[in-house]
C-alpha positions as CSV (number, residue, x, y, z in Angstrom):
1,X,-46.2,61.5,-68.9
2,X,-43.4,59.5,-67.6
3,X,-40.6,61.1,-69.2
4,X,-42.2,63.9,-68.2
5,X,-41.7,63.6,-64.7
6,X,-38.0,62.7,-64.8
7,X,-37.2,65.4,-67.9
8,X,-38.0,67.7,-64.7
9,X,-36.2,66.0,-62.3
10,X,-32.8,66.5,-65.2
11,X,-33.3,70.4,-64.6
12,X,-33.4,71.3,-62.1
13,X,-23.2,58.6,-25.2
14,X,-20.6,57.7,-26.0
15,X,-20.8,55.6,-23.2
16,X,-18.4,52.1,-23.1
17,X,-20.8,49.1,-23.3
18,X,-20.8,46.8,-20.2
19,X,-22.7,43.7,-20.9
20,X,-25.1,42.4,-23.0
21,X,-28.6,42.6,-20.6
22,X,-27.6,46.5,-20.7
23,X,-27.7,47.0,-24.4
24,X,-31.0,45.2,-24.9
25,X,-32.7,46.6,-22.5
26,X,-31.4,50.4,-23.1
27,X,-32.4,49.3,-26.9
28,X,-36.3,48.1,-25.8
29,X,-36.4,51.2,-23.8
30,X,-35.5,53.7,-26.5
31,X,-37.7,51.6,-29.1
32,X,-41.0,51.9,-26.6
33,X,-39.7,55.7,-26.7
34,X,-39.0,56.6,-30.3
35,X,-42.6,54.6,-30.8
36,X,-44.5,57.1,-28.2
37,X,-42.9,60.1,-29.7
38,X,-44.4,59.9,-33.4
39,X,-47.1,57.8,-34.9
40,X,-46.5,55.4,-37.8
41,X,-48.0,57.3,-40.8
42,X,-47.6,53.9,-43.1
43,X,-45.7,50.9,-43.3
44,X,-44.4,48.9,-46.7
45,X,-42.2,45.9,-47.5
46,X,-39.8,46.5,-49.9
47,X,-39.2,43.3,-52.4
48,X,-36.3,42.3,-54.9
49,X,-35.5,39.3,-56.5
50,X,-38.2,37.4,-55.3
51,X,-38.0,37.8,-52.0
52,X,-38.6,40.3,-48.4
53,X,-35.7,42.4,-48.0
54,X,-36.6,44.2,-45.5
55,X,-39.6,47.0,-44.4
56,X,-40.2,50.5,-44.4
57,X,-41.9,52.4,-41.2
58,X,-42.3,56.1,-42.3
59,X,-43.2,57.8,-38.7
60,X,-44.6,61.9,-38.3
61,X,-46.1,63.8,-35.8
62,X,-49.4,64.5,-37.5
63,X,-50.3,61.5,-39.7
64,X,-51.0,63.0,-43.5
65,X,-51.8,61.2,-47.1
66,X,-49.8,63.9,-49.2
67,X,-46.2,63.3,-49.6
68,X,-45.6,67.0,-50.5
69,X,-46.9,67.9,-47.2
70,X,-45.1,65.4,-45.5
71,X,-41.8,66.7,-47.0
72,X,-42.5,70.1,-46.6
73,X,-43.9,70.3,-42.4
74,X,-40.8,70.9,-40.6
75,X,-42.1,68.7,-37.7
76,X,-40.6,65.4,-37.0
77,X,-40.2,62.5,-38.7
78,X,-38.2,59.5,-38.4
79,X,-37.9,56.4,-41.3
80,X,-37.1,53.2,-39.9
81,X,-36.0,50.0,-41.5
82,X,-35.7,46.5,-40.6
83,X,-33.4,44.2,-42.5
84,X,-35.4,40.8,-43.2
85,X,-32.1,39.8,-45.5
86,X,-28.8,40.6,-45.5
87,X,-27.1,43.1,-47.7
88,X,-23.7,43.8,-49.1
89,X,-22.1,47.0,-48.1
90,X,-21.7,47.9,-51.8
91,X,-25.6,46.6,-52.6
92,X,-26.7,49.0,-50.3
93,X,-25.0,51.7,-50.8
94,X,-26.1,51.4,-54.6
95,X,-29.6,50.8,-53.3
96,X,-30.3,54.7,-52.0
97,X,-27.6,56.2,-54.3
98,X,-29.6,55.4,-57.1
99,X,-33.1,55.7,-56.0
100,X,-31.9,59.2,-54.5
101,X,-30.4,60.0,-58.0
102,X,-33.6,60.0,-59.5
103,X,-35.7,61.4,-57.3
104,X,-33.5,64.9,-56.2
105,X,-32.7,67.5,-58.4
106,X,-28.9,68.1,-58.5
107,X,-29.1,70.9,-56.5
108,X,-30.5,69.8,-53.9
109,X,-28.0,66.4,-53.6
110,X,-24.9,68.5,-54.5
111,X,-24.9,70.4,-51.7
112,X,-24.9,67.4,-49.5
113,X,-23.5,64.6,-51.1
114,X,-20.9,64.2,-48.5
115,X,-23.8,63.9,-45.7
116,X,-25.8,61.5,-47.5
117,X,-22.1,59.9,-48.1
118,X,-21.3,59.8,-44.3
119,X,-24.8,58.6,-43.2
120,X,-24.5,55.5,-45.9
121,X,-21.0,54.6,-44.5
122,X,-21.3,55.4,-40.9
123,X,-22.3,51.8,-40.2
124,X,-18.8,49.6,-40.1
125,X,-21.4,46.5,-40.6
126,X,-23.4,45.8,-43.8
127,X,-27.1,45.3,-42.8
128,X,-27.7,42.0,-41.7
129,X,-31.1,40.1,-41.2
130,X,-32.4,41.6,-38.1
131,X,-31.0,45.3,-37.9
132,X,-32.5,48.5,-37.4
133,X,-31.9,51.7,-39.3
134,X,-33.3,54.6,-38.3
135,X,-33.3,58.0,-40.4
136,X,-34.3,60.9,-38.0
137,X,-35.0,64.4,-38.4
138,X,-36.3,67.5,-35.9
139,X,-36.5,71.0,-36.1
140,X,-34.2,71.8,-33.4
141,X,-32.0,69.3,-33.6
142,X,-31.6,68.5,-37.5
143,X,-30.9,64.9,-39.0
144,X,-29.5,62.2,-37.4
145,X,-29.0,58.5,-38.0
146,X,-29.5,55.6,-35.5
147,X,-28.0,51.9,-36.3
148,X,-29.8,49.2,-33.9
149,X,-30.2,52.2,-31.4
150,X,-26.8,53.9,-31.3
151,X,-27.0,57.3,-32.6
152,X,-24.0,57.5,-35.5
153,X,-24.8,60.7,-37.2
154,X,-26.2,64.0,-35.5
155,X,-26.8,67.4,-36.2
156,X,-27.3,67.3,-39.9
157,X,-29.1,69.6,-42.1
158,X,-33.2,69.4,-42.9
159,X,-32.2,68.7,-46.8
160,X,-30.4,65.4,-45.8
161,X,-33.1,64.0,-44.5
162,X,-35.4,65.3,-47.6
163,X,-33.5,63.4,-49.9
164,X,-33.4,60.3,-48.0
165,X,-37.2,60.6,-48.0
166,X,-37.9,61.4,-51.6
167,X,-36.4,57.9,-52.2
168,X,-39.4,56.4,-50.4
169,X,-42.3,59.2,-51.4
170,X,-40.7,61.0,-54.1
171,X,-41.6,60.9,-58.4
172,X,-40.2,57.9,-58.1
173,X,-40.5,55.5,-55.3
174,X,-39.7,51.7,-55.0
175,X,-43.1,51.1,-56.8
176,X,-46.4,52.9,-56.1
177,X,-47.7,49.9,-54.0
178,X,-44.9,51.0,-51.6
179,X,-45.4,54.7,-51.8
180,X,-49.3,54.5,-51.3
181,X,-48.6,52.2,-48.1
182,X,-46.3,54.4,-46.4
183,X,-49.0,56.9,-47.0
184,X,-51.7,55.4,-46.2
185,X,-53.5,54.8,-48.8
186,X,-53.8,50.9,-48.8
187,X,-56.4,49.1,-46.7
188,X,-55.4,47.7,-43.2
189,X,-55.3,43.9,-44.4
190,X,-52.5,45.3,-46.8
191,X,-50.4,46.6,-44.3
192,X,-51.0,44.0,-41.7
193,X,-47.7,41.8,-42.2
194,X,-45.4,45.1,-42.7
195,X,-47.0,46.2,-39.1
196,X,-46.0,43.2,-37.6
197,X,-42.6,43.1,-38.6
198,X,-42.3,46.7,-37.6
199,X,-42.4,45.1,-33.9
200,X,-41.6,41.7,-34.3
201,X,-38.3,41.9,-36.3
202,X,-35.1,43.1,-33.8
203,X,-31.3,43.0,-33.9
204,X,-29.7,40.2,-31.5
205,X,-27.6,41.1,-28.7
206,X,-24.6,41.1,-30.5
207,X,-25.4,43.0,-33.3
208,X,-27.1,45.9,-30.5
209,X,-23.4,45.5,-28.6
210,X,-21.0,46.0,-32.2
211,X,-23.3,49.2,-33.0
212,X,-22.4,50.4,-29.6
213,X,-18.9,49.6,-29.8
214,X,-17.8,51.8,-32.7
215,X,-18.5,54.9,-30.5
216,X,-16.9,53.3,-27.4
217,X,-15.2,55.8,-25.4
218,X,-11.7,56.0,-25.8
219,X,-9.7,54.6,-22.5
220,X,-7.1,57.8,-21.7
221,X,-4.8,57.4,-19.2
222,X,-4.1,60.4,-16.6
223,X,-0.1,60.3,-16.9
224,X,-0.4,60.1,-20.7
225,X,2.2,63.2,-22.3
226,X,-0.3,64.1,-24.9
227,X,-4.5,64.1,-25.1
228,X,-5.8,61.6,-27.5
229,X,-7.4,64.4,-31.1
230,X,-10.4,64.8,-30.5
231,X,-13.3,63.6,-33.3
232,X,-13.7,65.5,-36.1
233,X,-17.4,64.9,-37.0
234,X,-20.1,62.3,-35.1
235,X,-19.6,59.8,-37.5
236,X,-16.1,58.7,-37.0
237,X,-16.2,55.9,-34.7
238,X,-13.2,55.7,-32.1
239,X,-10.5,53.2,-32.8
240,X,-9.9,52.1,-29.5
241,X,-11.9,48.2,-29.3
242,X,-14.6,48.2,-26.4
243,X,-14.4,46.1,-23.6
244,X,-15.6,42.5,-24.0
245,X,-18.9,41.5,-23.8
246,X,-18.8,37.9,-22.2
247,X,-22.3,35.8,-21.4
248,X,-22.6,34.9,-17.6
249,X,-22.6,31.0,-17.9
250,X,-20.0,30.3,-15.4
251,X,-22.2,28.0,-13.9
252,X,-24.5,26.3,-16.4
253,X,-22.8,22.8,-16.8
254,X,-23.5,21.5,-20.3
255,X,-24.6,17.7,-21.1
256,X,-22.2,15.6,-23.1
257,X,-24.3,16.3,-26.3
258,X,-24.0,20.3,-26.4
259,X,-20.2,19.8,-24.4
260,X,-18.8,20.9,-27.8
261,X,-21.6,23.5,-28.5
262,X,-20.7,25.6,-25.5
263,X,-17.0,25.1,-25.4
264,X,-17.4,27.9,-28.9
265,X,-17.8,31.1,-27.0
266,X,-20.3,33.4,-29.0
267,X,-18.6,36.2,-31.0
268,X,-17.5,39.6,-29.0
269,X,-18.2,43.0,-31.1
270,X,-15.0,42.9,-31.6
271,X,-14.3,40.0,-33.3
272,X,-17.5,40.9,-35.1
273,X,-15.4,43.9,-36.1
274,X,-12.8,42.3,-37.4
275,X,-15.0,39.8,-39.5
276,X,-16.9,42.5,-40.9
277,X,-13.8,44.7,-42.1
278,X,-12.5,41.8,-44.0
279,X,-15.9,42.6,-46.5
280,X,-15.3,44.3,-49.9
281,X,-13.9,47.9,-48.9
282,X,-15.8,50.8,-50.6
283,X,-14.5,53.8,-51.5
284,X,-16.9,56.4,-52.7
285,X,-16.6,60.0,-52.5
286,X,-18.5,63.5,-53.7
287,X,-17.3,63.2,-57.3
288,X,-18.4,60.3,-57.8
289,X,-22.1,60.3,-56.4
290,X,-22.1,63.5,-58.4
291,X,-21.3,61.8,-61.4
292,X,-23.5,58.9,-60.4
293,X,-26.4,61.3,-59.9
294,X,-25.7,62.9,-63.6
295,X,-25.8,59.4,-65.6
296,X,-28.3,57.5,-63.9
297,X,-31.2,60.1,-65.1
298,X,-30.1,60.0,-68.3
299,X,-30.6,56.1,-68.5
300,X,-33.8,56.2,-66.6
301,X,-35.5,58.8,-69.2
302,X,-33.8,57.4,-72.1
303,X,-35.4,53.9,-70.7
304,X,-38.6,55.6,-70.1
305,X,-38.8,57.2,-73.8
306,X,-39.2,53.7,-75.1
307,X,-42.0,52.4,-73.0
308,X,-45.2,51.4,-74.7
309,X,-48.0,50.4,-72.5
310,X,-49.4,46.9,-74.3
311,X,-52.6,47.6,-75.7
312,X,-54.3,44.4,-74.3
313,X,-52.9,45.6,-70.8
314,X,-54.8,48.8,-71.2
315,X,-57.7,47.2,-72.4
316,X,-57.6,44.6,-69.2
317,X,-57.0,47.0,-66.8
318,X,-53.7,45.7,-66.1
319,X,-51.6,47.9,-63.4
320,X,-48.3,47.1,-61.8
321,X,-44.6,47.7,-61.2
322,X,-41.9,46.1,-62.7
323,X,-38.5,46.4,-61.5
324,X,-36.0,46.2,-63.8
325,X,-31.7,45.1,-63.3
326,X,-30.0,46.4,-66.2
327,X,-25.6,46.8,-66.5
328,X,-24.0,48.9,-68.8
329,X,-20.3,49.3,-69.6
330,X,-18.2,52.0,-70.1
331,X,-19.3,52.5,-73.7
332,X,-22.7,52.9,-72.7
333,X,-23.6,48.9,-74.3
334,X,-26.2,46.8,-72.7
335,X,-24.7,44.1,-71.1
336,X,-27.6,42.4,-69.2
337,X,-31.3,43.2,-68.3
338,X,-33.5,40.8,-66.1
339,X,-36.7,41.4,-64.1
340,X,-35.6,41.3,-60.6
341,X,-39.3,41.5,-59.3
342,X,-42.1,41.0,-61.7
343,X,-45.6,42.6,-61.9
344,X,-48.9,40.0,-61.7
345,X,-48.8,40.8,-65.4
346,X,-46.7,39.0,-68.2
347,X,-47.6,42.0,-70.7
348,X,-46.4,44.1,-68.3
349,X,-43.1,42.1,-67.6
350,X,-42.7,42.2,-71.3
351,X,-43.5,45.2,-72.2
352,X,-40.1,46.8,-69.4
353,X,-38.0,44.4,-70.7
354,X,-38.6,45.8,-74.4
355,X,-38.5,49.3,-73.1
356,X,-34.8,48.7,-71.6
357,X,-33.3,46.6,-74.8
358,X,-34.9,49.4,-77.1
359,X,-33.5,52.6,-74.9
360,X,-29.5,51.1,-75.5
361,X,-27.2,52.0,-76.0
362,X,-26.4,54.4,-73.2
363,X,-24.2,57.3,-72.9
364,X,-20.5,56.3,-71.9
365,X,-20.1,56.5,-68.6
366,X,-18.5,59.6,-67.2
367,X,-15.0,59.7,-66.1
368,X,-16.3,60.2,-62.6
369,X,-17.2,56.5,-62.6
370,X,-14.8,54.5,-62.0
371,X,-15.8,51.2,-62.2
372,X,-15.9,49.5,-65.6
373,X,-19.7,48.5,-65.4
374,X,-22.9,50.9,-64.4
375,X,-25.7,48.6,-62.7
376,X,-29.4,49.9,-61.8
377,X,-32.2,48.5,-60.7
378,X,-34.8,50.7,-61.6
379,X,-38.9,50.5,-60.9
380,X,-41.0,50.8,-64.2
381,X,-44.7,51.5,-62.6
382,X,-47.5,50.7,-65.4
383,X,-50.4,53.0,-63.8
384,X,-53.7,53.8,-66.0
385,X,-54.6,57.7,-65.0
């Protein structure tokens, strides 16, 4: 049954900030708005290596328990998430690359790969503890993507947004804990601490002000001899650094013991800027997420030929997830394989671990990958029909 279902997935404003009260309170007001506009269908937190790393608000118009229907109403919807841990630009990235290559058909990602491209690297920042993404789409006005309220991408097409939201509801999500909350389908104790965060968890004032700052209007000058190009597309941030944003503490006269404390200033967006470009540059383009979307289906049902549900599993009733970290190299050999979040169930744990080792070796990689290793993380869901 599980090969199965992925054998058929194989076939187929820019406004210049000012200070830093502005930006939160523009950023509570748009939250209280986005909030009254749609109602939070289900709510999940996503886990990995033991710990929170951040949670999933799936928000629609009319609040459904079918993922198919949810996918197909062209209504809006908006998926939000809030970073409870801080993420490499590169771990992310690999986060909803894969998960999106095994839940779209190539078709359907082919024709957008650049999109989903630009949305994953509009943000200059990596996601830190504390940040809002947002992943929006309406009938009139397509997809768009918000990071910590500042609108980076607009005007995209309906299909972006469908793939981004297969990775969450599709054949195969995070685990079907996850899924089933975002649906609804989990009792309200369950979802009680995902809630919460939903609302509790918000960017700081800095991290509102650098979002802002990368679509700070340019400064042009009415004697200059030639107009500054205008942007190509929405997510191509101006290069010109925003203004400052300084604290008003002119007058606040510190004690001997913070003296030394206050004397730091706190960082400007721009010097946030700067910190954050120094992180691990990625370059990633259409041939490669193409390539990436060919070969990671091909380990993911040559991983799920091999699984055997334990018999004493089946006989207890045991049900779970199991996500699995495996890296490959070029040559297709298994180089490592952990359990990067386990299942109540040490059968279960087992039994992935086995499926993985047995499945290897891999296809090489293609010539489209460039690097000399192929990591996954991939969700093996024991379910008893």
């Amino acid at each position: 049954m599980l090969y199965n279902r992925i054998e058929g997935l194989l076939t187929g404003f820019t406004h210049r900030p000012a200070v830093t009260l502005f930006f939160s309170l523009s950023f509570a007001l748009f939250c209280s708005n986005a909030y009254s506009e749609l109602s939070l269908n289900g709510s999940a937190i996503y886990k990995d290596l033991g710990k929170q790393q951040f949670v999933a608000g799936l928000f629609v118009d009319t609040i459904q328990d079918s993922a198919s229907t949810i996918q197909l109403e062209d209504s809006p919807k908006r998926m939000e998430v809030r970073m409870l841990n801080n993420y490499s630009k590169r771990r992310w990235l690999n986060l909803w690359m894969q998960s999106i290559s095994i839940n779209n058909d190539r078709e359907s990602f082919s024709g957008s790969a650049q999109e989903v491209i630009d949305i994953m690297q509009a943000p200059k920042s990596a996601p830190h503890k504390g940040d809002i993404i947002e992943y929006i789409y309406h009938p009139e006005q397509g997809t768009s993507m918000r990071f910590n309220g500042t609108e980076l991408v607009s005007n995209y097409p309906k299909n972006v947004f469908n793939i981004l939201l297969r990775t969450w509801i599709g054949p195969i999500p995070p685990s079907t804990t996850f899924k089933d909350q975002l649906l609804g389908l989990k009792t309200a104790d369950e979802a009680v601490e995902a809630e919460e965060l939903l609302t509790s968890v918000t960017p700081t004032s800095n991290r509102v002000a650098l979002a802002a700052s990368w679509i700070a209007e340019p400064i042009i000058e009415a004697v200059a001899p030639k107009p500054l190009p205008e942007a190509k597309v929405a997510v191509k941030a101006a290069e010109i650094p925003a203004p400052k944003v300084v604290a008003d503490n002119l007058s606040a006269k510190p004690t001997d013991e913070s003296a030394e404390l206050a004397s730091v200033p706190e960082p400007t967006p721009e010097e946030l800027a700067a910190k954050e470009a120094a992180e691990e540059e990625i370059e990633f383009n259409v041939a490669e997420a193409l390539a990436q979307r060919d070969y990671t289906p091909l380990v993911v049902a040559q991983i799920y030929k091999s699984i055997a549900y334990p018999k004493r599993a089946v006989q207890n009733n045991q049900q779970g997830t199991v996500r699995i970290g495996l890296v490959v190299d070029r040559s297709g050999e298994l180089l490592s394989v952990t359990a990067t979040q386990e299942s109540d169930y040490r059968l279960l744990n087992q039994a992935a671990l086995k499926a993985v080792k047995k499945a290897a070796p891999f296809p090489d990689l293609p010539e489209g990958i460039k690097a000399d290793s192929f990591e996954l993380n991939l969700p093996i869901t024991f379910r008893l029909q």
